[in-house]
N, CA, C and O atoms as a GROMACS GRO file, in nm:
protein
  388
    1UNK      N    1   0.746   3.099  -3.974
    1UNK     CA    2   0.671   3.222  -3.974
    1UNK      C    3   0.704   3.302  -4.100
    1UNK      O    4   0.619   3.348  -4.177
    2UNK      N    5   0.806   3.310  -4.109
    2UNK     CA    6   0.852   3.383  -4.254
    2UNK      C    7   0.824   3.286  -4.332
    2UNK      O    8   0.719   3.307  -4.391
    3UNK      N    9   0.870   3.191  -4.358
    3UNK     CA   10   0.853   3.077  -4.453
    3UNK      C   11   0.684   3.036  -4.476
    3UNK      O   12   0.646   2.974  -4.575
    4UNK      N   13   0.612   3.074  -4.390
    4UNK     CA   14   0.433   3.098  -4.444
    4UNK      C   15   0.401   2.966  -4.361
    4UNK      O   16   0.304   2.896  -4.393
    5UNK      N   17   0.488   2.930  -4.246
    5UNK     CA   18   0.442   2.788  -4.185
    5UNK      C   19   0.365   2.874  -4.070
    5UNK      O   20   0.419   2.970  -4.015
    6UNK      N   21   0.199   2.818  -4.032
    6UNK     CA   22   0.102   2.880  -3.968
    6UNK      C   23   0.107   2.785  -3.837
    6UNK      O   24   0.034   2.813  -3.742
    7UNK      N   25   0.191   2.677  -3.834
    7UNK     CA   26   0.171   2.591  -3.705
    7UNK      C   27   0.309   2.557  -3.718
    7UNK      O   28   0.371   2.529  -3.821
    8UNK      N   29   0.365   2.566  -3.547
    8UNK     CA   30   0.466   2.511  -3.520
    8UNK      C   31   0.490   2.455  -3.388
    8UNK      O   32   0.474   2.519  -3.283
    9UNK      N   33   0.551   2.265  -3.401
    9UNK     CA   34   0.524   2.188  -3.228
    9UNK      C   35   0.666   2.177  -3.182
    9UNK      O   36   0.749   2.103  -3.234
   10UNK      N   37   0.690   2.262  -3.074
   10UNK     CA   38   0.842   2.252  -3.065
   10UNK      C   39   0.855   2.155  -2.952
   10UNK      O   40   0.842   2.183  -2.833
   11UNK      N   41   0.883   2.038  -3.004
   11UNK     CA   42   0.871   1.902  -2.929
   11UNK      C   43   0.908   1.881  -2.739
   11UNK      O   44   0.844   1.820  -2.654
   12UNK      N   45   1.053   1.971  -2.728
   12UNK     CA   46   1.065   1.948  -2.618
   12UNK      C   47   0.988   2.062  -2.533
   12UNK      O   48   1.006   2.058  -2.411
   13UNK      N   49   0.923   2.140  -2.574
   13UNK     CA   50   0.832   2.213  -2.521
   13UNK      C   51   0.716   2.180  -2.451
   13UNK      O   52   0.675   2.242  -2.353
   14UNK      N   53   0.647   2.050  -2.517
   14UNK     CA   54   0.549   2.016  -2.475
   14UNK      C   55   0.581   1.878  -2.392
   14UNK      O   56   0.498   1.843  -2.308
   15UNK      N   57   0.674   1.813  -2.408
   15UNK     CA   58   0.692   1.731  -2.304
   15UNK      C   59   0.730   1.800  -2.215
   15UNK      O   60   0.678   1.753  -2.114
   16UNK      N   61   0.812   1.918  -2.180
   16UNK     CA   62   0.862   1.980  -2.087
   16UNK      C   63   0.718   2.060  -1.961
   16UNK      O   64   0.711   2.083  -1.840
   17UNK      N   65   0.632   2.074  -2.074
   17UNK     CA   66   0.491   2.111  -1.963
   17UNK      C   67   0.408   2.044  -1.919
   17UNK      O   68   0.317   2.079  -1.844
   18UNK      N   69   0.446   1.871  -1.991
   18UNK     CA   70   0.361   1.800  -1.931
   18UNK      C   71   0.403   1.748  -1.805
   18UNK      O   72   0.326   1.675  -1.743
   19UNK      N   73   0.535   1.782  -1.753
   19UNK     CA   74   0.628   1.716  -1.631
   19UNK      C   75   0.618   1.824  -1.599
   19UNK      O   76   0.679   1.828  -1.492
   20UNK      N   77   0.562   1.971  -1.632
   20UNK     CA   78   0.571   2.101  -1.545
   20UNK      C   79   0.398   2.064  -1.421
   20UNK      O   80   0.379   2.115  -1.311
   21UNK      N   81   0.306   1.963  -1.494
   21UNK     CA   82   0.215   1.982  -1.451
   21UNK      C   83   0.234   1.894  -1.337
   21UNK      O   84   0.233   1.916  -1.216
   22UNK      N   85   0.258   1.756  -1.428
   22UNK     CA   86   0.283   1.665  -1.318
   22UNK      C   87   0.361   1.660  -1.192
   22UNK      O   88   0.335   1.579  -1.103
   23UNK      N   89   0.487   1.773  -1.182
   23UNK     CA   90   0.531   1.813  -1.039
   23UNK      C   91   0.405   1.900  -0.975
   23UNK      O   92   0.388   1.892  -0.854
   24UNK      N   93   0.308   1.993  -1.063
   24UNK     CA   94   0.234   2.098  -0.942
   24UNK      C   95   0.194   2.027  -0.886
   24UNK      O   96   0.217   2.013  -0.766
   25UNK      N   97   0.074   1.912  -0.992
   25UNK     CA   98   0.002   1.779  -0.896
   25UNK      C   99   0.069   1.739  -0.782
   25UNK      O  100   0.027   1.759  -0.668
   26UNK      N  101   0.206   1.666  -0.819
   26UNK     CA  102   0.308   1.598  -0.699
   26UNK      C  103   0.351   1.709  -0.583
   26UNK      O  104   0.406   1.645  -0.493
   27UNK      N  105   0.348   1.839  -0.553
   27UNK     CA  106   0.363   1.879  -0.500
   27UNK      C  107   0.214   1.966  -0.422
   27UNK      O  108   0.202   2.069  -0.356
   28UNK      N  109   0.136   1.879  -0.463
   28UNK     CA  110  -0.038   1.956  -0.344
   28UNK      C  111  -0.105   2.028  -0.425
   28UNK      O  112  -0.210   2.070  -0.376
   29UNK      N  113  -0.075   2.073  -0.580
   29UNK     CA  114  -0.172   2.138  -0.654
   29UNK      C  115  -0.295   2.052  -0.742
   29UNK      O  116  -0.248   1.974  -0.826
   30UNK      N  117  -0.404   2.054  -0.736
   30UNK     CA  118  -0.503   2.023  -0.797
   30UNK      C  119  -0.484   2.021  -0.954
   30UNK      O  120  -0.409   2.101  -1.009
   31UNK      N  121  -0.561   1.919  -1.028
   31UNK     CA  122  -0.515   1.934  -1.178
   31UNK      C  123  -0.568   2.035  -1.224
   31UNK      O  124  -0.528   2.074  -1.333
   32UNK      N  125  -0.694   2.124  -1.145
   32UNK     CA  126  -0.742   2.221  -1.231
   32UNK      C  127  -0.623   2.360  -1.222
   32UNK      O  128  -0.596   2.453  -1.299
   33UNK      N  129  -0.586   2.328  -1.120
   33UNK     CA  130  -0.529   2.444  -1.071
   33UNK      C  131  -0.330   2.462  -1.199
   33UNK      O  132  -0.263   2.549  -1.255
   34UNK      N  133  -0.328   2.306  -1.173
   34UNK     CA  134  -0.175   2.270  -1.290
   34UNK      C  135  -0.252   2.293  -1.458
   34UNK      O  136  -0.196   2.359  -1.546
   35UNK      N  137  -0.335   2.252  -1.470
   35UNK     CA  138  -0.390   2.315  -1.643
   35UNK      C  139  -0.382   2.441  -1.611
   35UNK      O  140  -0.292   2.497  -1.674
   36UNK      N  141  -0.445   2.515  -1.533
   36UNK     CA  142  -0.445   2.672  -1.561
   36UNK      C  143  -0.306   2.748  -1.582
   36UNK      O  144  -0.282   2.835  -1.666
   37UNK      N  145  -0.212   2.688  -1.476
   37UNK     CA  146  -0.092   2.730  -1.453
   37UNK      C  147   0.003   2.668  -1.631
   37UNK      O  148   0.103   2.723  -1.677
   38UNK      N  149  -0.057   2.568  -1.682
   38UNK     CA  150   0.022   2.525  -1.765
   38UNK      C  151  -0.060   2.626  -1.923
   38UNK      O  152  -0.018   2.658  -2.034
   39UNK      N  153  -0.173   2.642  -1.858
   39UNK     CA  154  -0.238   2.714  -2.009
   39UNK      C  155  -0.200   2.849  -1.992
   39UNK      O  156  -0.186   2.918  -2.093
   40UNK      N  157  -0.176   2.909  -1.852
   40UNK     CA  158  -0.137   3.048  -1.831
   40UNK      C  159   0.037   3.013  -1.885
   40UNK      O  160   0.052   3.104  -1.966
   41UNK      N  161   0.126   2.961  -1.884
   41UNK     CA  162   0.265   2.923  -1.958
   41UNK      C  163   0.224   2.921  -2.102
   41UNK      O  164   0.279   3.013  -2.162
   42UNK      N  165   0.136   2.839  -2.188
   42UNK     CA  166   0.151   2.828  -2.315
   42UNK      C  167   0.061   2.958  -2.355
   42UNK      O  168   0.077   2.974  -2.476
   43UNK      N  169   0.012   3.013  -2.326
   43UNK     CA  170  -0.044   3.165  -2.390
   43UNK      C  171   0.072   3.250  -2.383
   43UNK      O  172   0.112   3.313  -2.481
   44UNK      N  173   0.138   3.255  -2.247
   44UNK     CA  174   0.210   3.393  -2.261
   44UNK      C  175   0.373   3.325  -2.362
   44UNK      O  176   0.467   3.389  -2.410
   45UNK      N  177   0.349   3.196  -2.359
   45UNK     CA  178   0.512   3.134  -2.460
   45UNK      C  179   0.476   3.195  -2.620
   45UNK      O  180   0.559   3.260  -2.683
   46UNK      N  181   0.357   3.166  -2.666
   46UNK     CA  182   0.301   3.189  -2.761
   46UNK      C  183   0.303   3.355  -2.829
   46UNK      O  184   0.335   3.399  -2.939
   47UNK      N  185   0.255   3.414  -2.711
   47UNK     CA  186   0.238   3.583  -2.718
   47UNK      C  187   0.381   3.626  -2.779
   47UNK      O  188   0.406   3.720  -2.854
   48UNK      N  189   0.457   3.541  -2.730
   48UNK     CA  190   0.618   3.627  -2.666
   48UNK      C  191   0.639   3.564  -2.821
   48UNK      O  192   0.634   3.652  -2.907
   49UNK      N  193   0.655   3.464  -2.859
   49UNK     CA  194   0.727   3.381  -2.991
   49UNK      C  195   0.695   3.485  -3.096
   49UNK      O  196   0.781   3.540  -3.165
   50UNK      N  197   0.522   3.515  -3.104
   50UNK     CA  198   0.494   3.622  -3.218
   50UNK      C  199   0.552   3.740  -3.228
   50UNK      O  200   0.606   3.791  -3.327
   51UNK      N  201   0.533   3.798  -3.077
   51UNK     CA  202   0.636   3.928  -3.069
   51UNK      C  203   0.769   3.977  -3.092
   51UNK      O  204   0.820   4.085  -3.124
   52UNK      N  205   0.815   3.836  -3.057
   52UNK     CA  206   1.001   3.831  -3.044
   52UNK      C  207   1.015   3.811  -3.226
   52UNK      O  208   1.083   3.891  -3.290
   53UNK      N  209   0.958   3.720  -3.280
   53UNK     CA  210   0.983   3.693  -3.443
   53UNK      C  211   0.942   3.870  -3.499
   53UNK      O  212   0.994   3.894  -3.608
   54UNK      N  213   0.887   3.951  -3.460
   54UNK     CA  214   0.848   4.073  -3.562
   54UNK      C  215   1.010   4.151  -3.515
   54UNK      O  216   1.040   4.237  -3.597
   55UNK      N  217   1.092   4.139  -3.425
   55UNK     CA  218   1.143   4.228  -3.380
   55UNK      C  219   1.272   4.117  -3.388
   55UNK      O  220   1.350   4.150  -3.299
   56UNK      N  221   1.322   4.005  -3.458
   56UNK     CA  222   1.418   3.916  -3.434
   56UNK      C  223   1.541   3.999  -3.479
   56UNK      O  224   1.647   3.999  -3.416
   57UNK      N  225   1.517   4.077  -3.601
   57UNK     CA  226   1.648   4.125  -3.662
   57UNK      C  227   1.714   4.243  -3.593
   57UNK      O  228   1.822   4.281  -3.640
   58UNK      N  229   1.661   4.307  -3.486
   58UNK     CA  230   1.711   4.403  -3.366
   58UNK      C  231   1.753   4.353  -3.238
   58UNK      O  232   1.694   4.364  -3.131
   59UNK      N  233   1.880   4.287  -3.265
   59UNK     CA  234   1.900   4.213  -3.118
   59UNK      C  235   1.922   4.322  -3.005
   59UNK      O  236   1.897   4.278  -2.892
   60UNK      N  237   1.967   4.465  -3.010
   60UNK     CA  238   1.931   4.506  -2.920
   60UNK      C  239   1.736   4.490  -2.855
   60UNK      O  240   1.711   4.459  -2.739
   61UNK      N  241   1.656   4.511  -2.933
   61UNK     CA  242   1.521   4.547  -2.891
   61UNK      C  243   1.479   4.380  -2.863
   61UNK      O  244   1.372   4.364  -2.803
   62UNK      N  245   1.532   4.294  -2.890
   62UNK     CA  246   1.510   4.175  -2.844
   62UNK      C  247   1.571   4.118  -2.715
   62UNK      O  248   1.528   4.023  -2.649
   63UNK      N  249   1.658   4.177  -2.695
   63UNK     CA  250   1.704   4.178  -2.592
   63UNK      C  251   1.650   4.258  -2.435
   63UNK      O  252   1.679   4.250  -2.316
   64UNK      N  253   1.558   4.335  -2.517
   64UNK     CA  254   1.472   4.437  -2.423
   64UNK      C  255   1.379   4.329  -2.394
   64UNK      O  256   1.352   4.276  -2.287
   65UNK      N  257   1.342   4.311  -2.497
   65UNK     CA  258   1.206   4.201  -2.506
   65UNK      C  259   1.186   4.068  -2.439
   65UNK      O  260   1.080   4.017  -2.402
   66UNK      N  261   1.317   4.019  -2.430
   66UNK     CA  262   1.352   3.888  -2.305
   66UNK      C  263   1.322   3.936  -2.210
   66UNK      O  264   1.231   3.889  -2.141
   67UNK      N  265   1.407   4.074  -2.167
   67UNK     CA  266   1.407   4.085  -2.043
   67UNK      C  267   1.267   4.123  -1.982
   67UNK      O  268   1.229   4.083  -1.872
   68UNK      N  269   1.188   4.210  -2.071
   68UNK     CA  270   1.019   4.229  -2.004
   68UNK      C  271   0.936   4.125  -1.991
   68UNK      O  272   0.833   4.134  -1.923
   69UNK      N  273   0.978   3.998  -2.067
   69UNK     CA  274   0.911   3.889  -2.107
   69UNK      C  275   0.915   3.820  -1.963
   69UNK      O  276   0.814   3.790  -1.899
   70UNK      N  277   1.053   3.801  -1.921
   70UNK     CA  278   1.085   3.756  -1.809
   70UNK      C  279   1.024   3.792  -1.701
   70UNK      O  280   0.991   3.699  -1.627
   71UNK      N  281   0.991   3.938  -1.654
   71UNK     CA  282   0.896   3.960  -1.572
   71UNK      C  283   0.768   3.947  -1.585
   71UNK      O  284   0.693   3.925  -1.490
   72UNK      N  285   0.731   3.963  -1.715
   72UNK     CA  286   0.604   3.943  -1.747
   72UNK      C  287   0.525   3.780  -1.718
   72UNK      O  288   0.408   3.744  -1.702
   73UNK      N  289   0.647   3.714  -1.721
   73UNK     CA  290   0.590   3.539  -1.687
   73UNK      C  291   0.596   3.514  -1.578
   73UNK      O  292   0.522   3.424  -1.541
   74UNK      N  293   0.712   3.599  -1.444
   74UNK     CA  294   0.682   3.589  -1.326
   74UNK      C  295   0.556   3.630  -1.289
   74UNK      O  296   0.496   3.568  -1.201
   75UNK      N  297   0.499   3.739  -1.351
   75UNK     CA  298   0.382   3.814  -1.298
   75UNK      C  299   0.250   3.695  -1.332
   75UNK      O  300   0.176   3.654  -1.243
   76UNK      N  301   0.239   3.655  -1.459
   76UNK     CA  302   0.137   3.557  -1.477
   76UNK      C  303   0.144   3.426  -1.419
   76UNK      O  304   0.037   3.364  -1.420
   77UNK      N  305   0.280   3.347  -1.349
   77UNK     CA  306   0.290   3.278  -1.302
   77UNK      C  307   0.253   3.248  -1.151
   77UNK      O  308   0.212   3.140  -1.109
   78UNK      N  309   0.280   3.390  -1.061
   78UNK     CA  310   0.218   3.435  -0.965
   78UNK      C  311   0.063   3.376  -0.955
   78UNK      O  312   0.028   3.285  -0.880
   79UNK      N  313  -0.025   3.450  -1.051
   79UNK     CA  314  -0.129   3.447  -1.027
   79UNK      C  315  -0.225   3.289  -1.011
   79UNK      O  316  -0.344   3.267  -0.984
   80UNK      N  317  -0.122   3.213  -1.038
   80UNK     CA  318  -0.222   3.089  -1.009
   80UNK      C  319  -0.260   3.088  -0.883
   80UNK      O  320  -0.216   3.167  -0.800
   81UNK      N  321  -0.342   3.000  -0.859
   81UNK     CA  322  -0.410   2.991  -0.719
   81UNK      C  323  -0.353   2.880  -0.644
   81UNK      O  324  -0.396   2.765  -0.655
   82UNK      N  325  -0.244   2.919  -0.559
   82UNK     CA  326  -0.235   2.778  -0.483
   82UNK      C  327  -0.261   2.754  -0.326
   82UNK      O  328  -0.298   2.813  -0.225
   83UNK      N  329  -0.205   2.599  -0.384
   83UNK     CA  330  -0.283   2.558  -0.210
   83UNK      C  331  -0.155   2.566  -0.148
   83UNK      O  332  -0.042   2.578  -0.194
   84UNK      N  333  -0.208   2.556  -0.010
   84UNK     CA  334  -0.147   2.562   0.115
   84UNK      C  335  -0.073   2.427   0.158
   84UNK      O  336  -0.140   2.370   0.244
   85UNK      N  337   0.047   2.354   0.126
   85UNK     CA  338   0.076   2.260   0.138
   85UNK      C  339   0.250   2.239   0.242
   85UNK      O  340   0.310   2.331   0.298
   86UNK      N  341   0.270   2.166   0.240
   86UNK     CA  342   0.402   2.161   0.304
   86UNK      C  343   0.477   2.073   0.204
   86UNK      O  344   0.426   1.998   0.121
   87UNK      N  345   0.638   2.098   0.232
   87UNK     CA  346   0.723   2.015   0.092
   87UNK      C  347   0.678   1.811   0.106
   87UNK      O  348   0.721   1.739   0.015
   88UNK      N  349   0.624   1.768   0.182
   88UNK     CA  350   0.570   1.640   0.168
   88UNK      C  351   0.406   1.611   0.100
   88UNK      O  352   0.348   1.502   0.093
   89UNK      N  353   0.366   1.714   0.064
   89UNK     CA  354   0.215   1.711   0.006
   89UNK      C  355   0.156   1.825   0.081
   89UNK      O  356   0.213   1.929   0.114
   90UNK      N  357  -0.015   1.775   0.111
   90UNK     CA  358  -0.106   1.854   0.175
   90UNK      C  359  -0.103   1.841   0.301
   90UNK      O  360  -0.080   1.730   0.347
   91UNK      N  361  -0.127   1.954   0.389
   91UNK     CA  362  -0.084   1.937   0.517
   91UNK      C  363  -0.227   1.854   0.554
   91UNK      O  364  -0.326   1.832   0.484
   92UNK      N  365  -0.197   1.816   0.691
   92UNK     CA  366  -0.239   1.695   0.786
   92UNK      C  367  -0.424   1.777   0.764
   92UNK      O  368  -0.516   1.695   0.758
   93UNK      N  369  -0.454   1.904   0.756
   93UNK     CA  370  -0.619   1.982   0.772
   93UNK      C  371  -0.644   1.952   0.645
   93UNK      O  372  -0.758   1.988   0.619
   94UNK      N  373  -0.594   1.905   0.558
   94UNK     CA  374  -0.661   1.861   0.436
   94UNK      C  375  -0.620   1.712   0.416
   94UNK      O  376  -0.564   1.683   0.311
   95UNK      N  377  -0.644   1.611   0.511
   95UNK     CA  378  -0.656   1.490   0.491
   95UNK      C  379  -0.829   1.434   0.576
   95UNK      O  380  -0.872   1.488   0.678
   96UNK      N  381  -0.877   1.355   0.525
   96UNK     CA  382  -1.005   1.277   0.584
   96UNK      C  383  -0.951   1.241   0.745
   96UNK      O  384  -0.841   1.194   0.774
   97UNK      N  385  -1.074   1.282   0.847
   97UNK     CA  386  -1.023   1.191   0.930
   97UNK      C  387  -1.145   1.119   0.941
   97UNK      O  388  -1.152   1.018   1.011
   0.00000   0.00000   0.00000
């Protein structure tokens, strides 16, 4: 960012959300429902990286900034839509009979 680099892939990041999705799936969430939840994660990771780099050299105010960040990703994380499942999958009213 300082250095004038406009793209950056922080490797274990993105393997780390692709096994974030693949548990919602494994645990009763729909893939539309694990992209949203994984695109609602990489917007607000993104938001926070730009914000936190303008303010890096104030570790007090960065330290503010984790901590709102932190609620701020519970709050967007919340909002996905999920299903109604039990810890073995989807319950027995969402199977064919």
């Amino acid at each position: 960012m300082d250095a004038g680099v406009d793209k950056q892939i922080r490797e274990t990041l993105l393997s780390s959300i692709e096994l974030a999705r693949d548990v919602l799936m494994a645990l009763g969430h729909t893939k539309p429902e694990a992209n949203e939840a994984v695109l609602r994660f990489r917007q607000h990771d993104e938001a926070l990286l730009e914000r936190q780099h303008k303010i890096y050299h104030d570790e007090a105010q960065l330290i503010a900034a984790a901590r709102k960040a932190r609620k701020s990703l519970n709050d967007c994380l919340k909002k996905t839509p999920r299903q109604e499942t039990s810890h073995d999958g989807p319950s027995n009213s969402d199977k064919e009979e």
